[in-house]
PyMOL Python script that loads the backbone (N, CA, C, O; Angstrom):
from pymol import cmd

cmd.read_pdbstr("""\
ATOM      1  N   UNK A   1     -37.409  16.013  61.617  1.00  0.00           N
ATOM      2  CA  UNK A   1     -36.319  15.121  61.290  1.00  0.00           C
ATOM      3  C   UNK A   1     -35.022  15.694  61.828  1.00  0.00           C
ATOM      4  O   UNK A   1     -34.644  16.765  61.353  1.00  0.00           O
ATOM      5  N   UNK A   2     -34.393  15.175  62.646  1.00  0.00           N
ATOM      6  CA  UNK A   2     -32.965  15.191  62.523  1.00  0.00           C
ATOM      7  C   UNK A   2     -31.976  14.986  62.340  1.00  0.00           C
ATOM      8  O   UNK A   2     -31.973  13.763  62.197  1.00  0.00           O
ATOM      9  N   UNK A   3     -30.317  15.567  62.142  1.00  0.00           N
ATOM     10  CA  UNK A   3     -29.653  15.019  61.946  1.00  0.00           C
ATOM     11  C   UNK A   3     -29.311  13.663  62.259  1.00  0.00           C
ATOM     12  O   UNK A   3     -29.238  13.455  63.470  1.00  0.00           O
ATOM     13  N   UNK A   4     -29.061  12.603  61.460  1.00  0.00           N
ATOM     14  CA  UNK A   4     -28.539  11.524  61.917  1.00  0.00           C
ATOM     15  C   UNK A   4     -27.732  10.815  60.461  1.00  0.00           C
ATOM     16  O   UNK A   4     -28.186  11.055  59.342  1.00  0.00           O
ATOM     17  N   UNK A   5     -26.575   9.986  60.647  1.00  0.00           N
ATOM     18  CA  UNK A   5     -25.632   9.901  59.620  1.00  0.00           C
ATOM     19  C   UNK A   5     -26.175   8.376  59.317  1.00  0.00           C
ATOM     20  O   UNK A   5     -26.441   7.472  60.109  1.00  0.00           O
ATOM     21  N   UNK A   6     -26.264   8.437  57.443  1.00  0.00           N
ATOM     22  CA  UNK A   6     -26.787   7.479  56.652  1.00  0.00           C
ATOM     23  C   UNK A   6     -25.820   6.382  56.407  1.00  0.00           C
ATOM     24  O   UNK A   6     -24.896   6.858  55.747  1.00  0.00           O
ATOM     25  N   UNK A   7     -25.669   5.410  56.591  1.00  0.00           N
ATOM     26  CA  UNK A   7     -24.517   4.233  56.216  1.00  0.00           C
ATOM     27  C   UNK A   7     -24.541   4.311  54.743  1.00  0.00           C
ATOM     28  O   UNK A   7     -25.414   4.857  54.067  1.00  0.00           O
ATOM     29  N   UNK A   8     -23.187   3.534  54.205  1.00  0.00           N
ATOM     30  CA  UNK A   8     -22.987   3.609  52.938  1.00  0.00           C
ATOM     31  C   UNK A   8     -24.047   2.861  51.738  1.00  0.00           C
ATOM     32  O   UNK A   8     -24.524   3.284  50.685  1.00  0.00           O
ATOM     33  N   UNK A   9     -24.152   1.477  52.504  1.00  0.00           N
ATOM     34  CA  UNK A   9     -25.555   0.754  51.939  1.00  0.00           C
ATOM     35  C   UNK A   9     -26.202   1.157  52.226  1.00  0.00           C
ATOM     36  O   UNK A   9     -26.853   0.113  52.171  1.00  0.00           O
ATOM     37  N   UNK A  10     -27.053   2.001  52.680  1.00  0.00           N
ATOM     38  CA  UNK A  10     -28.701   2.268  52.589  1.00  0.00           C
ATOM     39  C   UNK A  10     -28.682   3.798  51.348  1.00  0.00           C
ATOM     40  O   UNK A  10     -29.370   4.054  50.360  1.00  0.00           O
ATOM     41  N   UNK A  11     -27.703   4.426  51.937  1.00  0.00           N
ATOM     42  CA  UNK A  11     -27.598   5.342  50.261  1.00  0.00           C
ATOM     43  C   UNK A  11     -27.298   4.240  49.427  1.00  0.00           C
ATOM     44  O   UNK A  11     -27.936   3.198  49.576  1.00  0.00           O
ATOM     45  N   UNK A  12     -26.583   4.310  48.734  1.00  0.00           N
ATOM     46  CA  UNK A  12     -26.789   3.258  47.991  1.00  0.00           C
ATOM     47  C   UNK A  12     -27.641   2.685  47.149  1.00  0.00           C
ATOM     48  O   UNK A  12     -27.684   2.683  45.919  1.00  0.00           O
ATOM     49  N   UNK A  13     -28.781   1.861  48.523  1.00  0.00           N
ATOM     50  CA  UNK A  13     -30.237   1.576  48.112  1.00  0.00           C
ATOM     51  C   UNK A  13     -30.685   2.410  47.367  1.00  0.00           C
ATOM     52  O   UNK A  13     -30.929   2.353  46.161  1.00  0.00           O
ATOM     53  N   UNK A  14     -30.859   3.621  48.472  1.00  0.00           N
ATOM     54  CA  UNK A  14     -31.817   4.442  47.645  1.00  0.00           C
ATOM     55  C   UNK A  14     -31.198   5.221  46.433  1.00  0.00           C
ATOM     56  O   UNK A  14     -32.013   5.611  45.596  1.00  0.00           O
ATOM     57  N   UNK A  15     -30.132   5.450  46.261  1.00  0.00           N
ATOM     58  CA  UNK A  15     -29.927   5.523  44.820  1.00  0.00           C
ATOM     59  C   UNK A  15     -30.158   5.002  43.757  1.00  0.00           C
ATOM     60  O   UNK A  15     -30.485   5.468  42.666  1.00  0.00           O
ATOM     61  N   UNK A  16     -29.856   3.337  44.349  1.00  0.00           N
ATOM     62  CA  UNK A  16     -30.692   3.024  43.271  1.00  0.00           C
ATOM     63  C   UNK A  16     -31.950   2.326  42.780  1.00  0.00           C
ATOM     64  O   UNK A  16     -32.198   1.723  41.736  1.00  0.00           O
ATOM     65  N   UNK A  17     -32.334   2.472  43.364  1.00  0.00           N
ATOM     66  CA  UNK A  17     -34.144   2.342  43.376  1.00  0.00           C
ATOM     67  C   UNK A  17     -34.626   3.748  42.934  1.00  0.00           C
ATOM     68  O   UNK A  17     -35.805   3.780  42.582  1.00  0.00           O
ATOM     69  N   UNK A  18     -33.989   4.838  42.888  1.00  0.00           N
ATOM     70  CA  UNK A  18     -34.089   6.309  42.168  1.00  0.00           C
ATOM     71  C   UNK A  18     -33.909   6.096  40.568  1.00  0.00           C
ATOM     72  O   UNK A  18     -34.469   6.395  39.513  1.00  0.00           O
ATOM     73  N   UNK A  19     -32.983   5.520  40.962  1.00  0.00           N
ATOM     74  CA  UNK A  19     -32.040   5.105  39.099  1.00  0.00           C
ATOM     75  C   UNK A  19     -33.330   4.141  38.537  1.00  0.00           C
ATOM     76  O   UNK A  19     -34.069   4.510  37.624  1.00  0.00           O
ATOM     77  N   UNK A  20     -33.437   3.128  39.091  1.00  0.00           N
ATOM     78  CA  UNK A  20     -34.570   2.190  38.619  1.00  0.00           C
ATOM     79  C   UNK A  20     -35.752   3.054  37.948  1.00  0.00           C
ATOM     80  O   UNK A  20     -36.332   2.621  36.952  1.00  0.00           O
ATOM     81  N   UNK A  21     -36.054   4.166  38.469  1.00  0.00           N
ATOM     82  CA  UNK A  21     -37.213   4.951  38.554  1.00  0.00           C
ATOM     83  C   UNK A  21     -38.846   4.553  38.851  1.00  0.00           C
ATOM     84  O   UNK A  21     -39.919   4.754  38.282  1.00  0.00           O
ATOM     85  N   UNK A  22     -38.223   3.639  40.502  1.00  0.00           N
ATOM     86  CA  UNK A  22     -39.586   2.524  40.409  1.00  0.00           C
ATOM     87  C   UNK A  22     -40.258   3.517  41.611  1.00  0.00           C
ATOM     88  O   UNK A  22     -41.470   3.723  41.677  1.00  0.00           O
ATOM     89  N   UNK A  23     -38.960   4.277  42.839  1.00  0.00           N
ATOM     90  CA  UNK A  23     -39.919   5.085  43.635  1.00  0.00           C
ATOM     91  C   UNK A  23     -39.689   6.486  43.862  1.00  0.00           C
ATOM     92  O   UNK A  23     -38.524   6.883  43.890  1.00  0.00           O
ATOM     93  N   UNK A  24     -40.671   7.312  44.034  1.00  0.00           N
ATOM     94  CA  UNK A  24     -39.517   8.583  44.066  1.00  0.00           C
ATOM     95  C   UNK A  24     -39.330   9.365  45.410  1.00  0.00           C
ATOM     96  O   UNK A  24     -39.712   9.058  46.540  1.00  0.00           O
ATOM     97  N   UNK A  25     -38.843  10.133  45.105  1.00  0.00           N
ATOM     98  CA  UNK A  25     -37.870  10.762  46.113  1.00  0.00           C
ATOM     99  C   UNK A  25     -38.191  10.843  47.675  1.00  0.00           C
ATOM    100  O   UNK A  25     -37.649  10.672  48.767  1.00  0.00           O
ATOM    101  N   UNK A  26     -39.366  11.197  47.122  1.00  0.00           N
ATOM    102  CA  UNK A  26     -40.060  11.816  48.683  1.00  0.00           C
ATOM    103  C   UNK A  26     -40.573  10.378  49.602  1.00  0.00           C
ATOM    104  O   UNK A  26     -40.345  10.066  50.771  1.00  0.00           O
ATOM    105  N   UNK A  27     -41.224   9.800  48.697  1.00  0.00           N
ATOM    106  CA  UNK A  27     -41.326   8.375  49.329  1.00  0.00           C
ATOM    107  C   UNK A  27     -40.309   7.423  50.023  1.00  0.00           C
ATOM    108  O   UNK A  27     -40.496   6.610  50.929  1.00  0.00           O
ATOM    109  N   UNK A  28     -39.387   7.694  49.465  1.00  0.00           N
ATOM    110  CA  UNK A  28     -38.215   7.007  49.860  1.00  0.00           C
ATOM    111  C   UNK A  28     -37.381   7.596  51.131  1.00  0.00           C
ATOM    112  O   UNK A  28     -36.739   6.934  51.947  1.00  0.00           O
ATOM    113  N   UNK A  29     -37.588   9.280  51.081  1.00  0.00           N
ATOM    114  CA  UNK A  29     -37.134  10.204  52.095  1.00  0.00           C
ATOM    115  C   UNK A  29     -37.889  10.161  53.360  1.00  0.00           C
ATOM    116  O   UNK A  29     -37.341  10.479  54.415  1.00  0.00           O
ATOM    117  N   UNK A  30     -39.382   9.703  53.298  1.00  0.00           N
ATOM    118  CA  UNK A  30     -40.254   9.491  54.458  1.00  0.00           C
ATOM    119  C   UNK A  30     -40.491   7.929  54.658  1.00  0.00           C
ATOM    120  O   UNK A  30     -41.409   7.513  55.365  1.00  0.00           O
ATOM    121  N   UNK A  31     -39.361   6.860  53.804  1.00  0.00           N
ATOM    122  CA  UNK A  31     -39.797   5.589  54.326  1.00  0.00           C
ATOM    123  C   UNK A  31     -38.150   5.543  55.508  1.00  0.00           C
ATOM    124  O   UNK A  31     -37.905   4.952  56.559  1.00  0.00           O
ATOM    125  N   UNK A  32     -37.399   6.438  54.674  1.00  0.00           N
ATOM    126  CA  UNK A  32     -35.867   6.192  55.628  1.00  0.00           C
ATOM    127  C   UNK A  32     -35.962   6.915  56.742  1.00  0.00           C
ATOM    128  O   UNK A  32     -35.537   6.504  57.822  1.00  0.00           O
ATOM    129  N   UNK A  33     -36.745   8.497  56.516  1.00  0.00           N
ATOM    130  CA  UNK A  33     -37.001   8.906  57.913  1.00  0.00           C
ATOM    131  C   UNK A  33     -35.750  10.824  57.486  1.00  0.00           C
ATOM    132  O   UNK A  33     -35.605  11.676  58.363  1.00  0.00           O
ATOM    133  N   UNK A  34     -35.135  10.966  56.097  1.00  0.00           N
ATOM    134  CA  UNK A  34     -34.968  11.743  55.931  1.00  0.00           C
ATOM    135  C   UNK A  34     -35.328  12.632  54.970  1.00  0.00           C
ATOM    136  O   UNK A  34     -36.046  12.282  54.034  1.00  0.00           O
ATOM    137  N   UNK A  35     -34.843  13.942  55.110  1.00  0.00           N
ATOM    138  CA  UNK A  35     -35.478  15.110  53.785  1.00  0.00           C
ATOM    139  C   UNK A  35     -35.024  14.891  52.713  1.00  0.00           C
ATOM    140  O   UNK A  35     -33.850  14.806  52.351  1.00  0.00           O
ATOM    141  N   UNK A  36     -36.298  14.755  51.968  1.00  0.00           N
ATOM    142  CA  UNK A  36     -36.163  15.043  50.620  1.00  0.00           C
ATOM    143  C   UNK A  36     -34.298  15.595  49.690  1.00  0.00           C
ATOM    144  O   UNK A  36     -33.604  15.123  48.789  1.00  0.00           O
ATOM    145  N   UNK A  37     -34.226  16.779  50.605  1.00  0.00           N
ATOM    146  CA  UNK A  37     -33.097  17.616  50.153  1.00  0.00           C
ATOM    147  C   UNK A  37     -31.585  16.890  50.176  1.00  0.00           C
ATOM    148  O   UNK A  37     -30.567  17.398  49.706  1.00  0.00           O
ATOM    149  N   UNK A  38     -31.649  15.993  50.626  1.00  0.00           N
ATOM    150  CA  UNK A  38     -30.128  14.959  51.234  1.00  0.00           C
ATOM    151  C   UNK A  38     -30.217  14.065  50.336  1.00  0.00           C
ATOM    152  O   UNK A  38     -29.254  13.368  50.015  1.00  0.00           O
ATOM    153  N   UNK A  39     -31.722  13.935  49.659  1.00  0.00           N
ATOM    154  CA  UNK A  39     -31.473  12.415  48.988  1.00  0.00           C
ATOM    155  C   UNK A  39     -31.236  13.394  47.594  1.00  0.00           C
ATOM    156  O   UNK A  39     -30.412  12.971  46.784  1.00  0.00           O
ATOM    157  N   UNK A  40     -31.750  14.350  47.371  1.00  0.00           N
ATOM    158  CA  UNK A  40     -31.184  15.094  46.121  1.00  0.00           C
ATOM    159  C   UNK A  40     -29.678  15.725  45.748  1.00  0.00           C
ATOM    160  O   UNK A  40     -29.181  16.106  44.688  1.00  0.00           O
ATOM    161  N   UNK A  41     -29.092  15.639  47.402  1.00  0.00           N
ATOM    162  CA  UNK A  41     -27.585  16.546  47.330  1.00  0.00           C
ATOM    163  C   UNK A  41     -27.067  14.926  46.920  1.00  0.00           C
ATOM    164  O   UNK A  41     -26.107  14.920  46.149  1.00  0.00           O
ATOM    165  N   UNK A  42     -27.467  13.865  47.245  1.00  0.00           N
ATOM    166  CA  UNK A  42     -26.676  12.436  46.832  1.00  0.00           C
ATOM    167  C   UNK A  42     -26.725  12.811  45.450  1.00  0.00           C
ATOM    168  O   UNK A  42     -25.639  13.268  45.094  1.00  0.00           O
ATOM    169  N   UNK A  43     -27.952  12.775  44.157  1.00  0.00           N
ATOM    170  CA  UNK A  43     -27.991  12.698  43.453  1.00  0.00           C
ATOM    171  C   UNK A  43     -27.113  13.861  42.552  1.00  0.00           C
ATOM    172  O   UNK A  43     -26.513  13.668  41.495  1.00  0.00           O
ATOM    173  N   UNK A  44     -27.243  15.145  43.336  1.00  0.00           N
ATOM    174  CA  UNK A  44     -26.251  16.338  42.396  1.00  0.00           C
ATOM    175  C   UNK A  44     -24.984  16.140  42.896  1.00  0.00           C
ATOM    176  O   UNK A  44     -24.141  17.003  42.655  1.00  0.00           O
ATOM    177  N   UNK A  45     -24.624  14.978  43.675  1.00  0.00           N
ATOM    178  CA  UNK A  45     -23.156  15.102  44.207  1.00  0.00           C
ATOM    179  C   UNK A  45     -22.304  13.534  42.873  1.00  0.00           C
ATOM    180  O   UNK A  45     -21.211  13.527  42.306  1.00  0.00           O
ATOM    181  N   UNK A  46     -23.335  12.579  42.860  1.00  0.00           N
ATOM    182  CA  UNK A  46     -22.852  11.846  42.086  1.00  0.00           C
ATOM    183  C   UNK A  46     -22.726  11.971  40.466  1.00  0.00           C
ATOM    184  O   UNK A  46     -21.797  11.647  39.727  1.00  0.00           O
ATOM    185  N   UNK A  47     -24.096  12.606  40.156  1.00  0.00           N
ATOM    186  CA  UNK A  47     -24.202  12.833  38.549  1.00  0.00           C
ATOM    187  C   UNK A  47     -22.953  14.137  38.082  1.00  0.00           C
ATOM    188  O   UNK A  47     -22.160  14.107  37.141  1.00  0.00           O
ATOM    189  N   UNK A  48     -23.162  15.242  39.151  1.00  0.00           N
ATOM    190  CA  UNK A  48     -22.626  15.918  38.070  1.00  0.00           C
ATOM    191  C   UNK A  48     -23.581  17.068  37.815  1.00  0.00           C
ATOM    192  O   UNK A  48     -23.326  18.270  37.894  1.00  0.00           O
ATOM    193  N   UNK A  49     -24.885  16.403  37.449  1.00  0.00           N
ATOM    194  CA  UNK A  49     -25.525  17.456  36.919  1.00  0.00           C
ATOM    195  C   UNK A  49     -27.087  17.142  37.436  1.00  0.00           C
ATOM    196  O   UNK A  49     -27.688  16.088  37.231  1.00  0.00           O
ATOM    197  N   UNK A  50     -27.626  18.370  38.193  1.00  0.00           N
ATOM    198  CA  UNK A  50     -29.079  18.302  39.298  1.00  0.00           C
ATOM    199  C   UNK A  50     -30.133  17.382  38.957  1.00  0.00           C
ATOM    200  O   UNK A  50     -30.960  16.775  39.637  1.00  0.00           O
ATOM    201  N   UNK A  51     -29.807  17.459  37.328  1.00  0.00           N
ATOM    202  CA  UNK A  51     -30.963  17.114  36.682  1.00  0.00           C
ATOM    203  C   UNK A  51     -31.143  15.681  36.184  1.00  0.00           C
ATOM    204  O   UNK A  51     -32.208  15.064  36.194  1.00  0.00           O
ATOM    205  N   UNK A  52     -29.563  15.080  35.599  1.00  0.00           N
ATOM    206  CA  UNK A  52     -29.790  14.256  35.051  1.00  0.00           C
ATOM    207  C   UNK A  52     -30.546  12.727  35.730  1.00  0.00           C
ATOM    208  O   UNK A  52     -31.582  12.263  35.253  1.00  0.00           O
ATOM    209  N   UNK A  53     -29.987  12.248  36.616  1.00  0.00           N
ATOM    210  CA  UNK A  53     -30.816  11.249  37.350  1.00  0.00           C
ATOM    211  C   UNK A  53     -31.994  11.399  37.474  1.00  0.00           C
ATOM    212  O   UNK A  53     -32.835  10.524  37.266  1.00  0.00           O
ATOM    213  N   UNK A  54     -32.265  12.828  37.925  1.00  0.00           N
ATOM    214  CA  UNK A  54     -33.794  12.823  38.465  1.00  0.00           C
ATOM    215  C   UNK A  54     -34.630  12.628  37.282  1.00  0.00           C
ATOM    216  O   UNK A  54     -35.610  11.883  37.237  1.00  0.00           O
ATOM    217  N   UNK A  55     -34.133  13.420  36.232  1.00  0.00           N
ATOM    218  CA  UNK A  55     -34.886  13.585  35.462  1.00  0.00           C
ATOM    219  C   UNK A  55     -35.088  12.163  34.544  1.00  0.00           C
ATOM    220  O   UNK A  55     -36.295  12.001  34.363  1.00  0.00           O
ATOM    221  N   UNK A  56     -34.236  11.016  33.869  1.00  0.00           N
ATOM    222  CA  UNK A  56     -33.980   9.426  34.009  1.00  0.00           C
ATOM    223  C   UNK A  56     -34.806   8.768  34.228  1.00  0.00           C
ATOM    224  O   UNK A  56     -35.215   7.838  33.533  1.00  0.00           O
ATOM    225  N   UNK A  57     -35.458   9.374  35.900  1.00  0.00           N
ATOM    226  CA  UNK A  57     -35.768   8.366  36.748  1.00  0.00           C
ATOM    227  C   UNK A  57     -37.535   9.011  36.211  1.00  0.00           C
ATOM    228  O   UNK A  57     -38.311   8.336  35.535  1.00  0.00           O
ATOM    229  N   UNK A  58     -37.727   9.947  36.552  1.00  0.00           N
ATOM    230  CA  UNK A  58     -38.802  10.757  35.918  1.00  0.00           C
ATOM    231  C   UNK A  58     -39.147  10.055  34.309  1.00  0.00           C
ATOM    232  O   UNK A  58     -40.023   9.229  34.050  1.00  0.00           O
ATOM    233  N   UNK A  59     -38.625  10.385  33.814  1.00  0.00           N
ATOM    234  CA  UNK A  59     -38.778   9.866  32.261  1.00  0.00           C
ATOM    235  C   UNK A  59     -39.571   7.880  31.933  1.00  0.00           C
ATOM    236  O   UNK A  59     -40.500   7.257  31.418  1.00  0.00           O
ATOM    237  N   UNK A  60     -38.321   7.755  32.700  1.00  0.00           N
ATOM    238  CA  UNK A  60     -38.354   6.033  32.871  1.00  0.00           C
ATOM    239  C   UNK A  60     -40.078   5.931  33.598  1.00  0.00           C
ATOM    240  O   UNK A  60     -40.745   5.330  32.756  1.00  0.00           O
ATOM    241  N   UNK A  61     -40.737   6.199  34.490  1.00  0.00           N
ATOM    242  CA  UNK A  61     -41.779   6.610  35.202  1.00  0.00           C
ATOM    243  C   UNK A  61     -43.134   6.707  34.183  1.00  0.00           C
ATOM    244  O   UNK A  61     -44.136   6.000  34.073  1.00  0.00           O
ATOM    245  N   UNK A  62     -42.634   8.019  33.445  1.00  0.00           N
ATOM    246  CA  UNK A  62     -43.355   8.115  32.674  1.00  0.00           C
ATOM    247  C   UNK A  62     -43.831   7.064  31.140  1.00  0.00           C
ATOM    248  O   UNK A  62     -44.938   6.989  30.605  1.00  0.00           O
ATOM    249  N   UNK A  63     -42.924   6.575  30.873  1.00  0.00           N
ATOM    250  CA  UNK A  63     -42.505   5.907  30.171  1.00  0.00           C
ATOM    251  C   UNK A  63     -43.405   4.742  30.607  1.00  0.00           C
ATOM    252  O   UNK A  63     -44.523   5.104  30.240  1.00  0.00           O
ATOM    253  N   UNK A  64     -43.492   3.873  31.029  1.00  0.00           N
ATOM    254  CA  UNK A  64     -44.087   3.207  31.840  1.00  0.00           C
ATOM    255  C   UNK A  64     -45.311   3.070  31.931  1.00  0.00           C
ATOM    256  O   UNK A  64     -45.879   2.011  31.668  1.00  0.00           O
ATOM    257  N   UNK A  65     -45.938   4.201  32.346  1.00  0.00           N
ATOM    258  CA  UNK A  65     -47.041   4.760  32.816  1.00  0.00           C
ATOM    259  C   UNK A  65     -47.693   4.614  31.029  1.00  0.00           C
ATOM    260  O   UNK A  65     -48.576   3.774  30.853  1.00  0.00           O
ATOM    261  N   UNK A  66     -47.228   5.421  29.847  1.00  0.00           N
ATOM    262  CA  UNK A  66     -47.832   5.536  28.777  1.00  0.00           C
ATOM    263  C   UNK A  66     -47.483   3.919  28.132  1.00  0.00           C
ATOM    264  O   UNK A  66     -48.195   3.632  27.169  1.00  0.00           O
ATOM    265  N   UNK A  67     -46.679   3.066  28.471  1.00  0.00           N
ATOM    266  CA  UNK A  67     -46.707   1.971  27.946  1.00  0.00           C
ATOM    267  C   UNK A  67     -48.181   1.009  27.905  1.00  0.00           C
ATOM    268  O   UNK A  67     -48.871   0.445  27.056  1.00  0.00           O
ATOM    269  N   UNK A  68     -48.170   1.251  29.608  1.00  0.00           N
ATOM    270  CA  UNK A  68     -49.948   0.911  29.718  1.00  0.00           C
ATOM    271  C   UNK A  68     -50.845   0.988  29.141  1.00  0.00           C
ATOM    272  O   UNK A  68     -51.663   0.192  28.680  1.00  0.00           O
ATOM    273  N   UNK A  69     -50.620   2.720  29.153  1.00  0.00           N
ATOM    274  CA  UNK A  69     -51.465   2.833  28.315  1.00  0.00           C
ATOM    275  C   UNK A  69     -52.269   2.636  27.099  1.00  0.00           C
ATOM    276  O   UNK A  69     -53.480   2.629  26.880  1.00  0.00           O
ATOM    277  N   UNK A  70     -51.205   2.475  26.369  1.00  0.00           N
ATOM    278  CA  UNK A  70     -50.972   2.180  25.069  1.00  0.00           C
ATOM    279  C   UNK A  70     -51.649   0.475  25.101  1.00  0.00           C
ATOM    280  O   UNK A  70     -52.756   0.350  24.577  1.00  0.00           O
ATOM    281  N   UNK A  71     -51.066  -0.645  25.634  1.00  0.00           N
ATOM    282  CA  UNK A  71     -51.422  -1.803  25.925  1.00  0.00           C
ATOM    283  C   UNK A  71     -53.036  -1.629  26.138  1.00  0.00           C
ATOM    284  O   UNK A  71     -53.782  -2.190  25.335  1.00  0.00           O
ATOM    285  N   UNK A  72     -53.667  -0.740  27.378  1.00  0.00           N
ATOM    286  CA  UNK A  72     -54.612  -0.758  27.367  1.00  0.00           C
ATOM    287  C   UNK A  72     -55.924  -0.453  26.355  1.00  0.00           C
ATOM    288  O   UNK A  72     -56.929  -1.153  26.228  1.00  0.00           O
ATOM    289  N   UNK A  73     -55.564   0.947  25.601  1.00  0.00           N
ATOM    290  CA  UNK A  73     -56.249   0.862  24.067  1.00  0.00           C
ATOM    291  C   UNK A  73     -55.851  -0.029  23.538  1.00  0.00           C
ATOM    292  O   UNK A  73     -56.847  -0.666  23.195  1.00  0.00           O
ATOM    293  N   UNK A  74     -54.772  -0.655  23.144  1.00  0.00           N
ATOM    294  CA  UNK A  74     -54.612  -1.657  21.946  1.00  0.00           C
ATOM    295  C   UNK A  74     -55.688  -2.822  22.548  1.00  0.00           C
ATOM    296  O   UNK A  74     -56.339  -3.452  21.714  1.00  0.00           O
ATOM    297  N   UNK A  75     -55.866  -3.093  23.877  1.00  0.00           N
ATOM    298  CA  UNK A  75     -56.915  -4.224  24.150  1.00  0.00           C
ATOM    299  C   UNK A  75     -58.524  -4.189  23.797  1.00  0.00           C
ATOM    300  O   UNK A  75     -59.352  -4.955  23.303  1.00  0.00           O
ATOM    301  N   UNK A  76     -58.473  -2.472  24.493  1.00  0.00           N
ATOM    302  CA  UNK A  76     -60.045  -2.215  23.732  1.00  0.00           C
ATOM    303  C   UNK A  76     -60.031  -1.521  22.895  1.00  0.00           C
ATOM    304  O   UNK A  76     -60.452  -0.441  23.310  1.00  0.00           O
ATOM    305  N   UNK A  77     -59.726  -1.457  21.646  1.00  0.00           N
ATOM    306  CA  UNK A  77     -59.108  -1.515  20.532  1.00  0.00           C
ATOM    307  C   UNK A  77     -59.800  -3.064  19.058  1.00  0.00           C
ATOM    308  O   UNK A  77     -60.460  -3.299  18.046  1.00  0.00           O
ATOM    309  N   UNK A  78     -58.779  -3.677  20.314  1.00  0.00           N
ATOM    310  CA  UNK A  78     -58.913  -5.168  19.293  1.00  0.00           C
ATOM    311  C   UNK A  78     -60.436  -5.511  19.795  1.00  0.00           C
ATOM    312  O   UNK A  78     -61.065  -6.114  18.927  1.00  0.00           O
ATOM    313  N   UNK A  79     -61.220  -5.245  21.085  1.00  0.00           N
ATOM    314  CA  UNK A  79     -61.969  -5.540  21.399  1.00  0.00           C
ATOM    315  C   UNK A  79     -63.198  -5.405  20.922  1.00  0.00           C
ATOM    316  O   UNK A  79     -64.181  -6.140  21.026  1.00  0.00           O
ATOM    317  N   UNK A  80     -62.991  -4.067  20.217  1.00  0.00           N
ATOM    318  CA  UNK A  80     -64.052  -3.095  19.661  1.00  0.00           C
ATOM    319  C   UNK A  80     -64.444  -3.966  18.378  1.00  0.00           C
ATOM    320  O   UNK A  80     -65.523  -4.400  17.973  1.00  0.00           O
ATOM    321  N   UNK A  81     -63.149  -4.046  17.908  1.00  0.00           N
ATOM    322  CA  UNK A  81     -63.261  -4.544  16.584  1.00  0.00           C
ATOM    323  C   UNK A  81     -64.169  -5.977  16.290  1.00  0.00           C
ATOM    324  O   UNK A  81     -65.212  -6.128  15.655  1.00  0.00           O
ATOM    325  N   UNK A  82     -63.323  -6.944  17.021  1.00  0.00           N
ATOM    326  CA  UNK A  82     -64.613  -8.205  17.900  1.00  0.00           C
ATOM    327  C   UNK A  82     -65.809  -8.060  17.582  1.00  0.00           C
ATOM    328  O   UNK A  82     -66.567  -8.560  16.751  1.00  0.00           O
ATOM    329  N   UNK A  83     -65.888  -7.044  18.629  1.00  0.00           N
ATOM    330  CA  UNK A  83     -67.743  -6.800  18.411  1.00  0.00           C
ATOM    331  C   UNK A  83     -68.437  -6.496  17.421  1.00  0.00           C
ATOM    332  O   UNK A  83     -69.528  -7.006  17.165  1.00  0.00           O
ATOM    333  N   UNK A  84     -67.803  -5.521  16.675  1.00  0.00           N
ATOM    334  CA  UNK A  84     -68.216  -4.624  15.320  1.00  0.00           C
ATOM    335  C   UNK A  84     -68.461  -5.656  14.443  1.00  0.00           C
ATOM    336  O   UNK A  84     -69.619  -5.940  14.136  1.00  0.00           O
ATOM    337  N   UNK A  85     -66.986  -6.584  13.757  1.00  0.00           N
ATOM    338  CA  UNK A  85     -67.224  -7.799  13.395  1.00  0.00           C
ATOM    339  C   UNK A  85     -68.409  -9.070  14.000  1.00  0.00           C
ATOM    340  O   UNK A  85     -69.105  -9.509  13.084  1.00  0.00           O
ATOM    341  N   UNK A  86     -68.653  -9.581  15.159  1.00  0.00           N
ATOM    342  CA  UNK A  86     -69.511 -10.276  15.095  1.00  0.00           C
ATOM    343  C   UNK A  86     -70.906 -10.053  15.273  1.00  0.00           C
ATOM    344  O   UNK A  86     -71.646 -10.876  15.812  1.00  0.00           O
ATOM    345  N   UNK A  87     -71.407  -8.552  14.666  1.00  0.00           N
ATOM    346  CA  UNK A  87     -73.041  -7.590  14.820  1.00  0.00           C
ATOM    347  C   UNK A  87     -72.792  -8.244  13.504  1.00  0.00           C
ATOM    348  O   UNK A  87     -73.306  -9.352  13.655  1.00  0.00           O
ATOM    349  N   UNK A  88     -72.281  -8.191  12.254  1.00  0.00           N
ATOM    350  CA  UNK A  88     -71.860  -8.047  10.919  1.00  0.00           C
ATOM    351  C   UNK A  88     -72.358  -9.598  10.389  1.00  0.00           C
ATOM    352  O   UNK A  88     -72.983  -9.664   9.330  1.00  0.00           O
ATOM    353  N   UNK A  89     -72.064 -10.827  11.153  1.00  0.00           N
ATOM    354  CA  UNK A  89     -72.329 -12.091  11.038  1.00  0.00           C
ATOM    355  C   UNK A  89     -73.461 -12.145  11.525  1.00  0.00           C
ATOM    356  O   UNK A  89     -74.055 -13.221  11.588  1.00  0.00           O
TER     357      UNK A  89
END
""", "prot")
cmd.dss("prot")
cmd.show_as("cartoon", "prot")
cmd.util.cbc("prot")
cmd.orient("prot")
């Protein structure tokens, strides 16, 4: 990769689609064509602090991810129950 200078909208973008916490970093650094490390100096240059966005965006991710989850037992869950109940009849 080399140097080459990012326009104001496409940072931007990818900030916030970071913030969203829908893609992360690296993906976004190899769909624009730069390092990882530039899209993180955006993020410690705007927050303030290294961690907080990333970590947001991380959380939010996760978050997500166990929501499913959760949805998904509660389905076979209720499902179980279904069955248990209609052996019983």
């Amino acid at each position: 990769m080399g140097y080459r200078k990012i326009d104001e909208t496409t940072k931007n973008q990818i900030l916030d689609k970071i913030k969203q916490g829908n893609v992360p970093v690296v993906d976004l650094a190899k769909e624009h064509e730069i390092a990882p490390k530039t899209i993180y100096g955006w993020l410690s240059h705007e927050s303030g602090n290294n961690a907080s966005l990333l970590e947001y965006g991380k959380l939010k991710r996760e978050n997500k991810a166990l929501m499913e989850l959760v949805g998904f037992l509660t389905l076979e869950l209720k499902a179980g129950k279904k069955r248990r109940f209609s052996k019983k009849l």
